[in-house]
Structures are given as C-alpha cells and as structure tokens.
C-alpha positions, 0 to 999 in steps of 0.5 A: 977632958970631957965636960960631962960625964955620963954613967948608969945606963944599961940594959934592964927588964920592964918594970926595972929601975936604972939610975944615971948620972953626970958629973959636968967639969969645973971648967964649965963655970957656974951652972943653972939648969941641968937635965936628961935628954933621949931619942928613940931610933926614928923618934924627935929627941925630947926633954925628959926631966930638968932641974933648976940650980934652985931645985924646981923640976920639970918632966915630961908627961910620959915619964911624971911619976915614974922618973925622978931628977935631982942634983948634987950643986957640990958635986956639979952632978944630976941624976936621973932615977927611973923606975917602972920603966917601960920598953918604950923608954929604951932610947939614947940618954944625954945629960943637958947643962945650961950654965948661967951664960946661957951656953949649953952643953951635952953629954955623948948620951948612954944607952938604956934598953928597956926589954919585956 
C-alpha cells in the first residue's frame, strides 16, 4: 500500500494553473511538515513549498506568489496550487512528509509539463 499518494499533475500551457495533491496513509502516524519537491531533467531537486502541521509555510524564491501550499490535517493531505506557471516549471513533482519522528517520506513524483 502506498504511503503517499500523489495527483493532479499534467500537462498545461504557460500561463496555466494545475493543483496536485497527496494524501499520506494513516500508517505513517503523526505527521509535522509536509511539502512539494521537483527536479528538472539535468537540474538539483529543490524545495518548492513546505508547510508546518501549525500552517506556517515557506517557498521557494522562484515560485513566491504564484504557488500556494496548504494542508488538509484531517484528511493527512497537502496541496500545492500553481498558477502562472512557467515553462521553467516543467519538472518531476513529490510530495514530502516529515512526521514528528523525524522520518521522512516521499512520493513517486508526478509529472507537470509546462509548454509555451
């Protein structure tokens, strides 16, 4: 059974919005931090968005004020909606969780393809 799960990515048009999400299993226990991850075919993977269990968020320069994260602490889910998004966007997206362990988990990324 997956401990992520991981929708919404796609391929959309610059200047386009797409929404992912990512429901983490109830196996994982208490969850803190939660957040989005990509990498660009020949790039560093880098941290787009994270979001504390309390709400308190952080970004990426390159993506302040045109991504937003939230979280759903029901529902063990995070979102990340983007908009005006740029071909320089296009990359592999995972979901991130940090659970009050300490241990971290990842998603099998989804793909968001940004054309112009």
């Amino acid at each position: 059974q997956a401990q992520l799960v991981e929708s919404g990515g796609g391929l959309v048009q610059a200047g386009g919005s797409l929404r992912l999400s990512c429901a983490a299993s109830r196996s994982l226990g208490s969850i803190n931090a939660m957040g989005w991850y990509r990498q660009a075919p020949g790039k560093q993977r880098e941290l787009v968005a994270s979001i504390t269990r309390s709400g308190t968020t952080n970004y990426a320069d390159s993506v302040k004020g045109r991504f937003t994260t939230s979280r759903d602490n029901a529902k063990n889910t995070v979102y990340l909606q983007m908009s005006d998004l740029k071909p320089g966007d296009t990359a592999v997206y995972s979901c991130w969780v940090r659970s009050t362990l300490y241990l971290d988990y990842w998603g099998q990324g989804t793909q968001v393809t940004v054309s112009s």
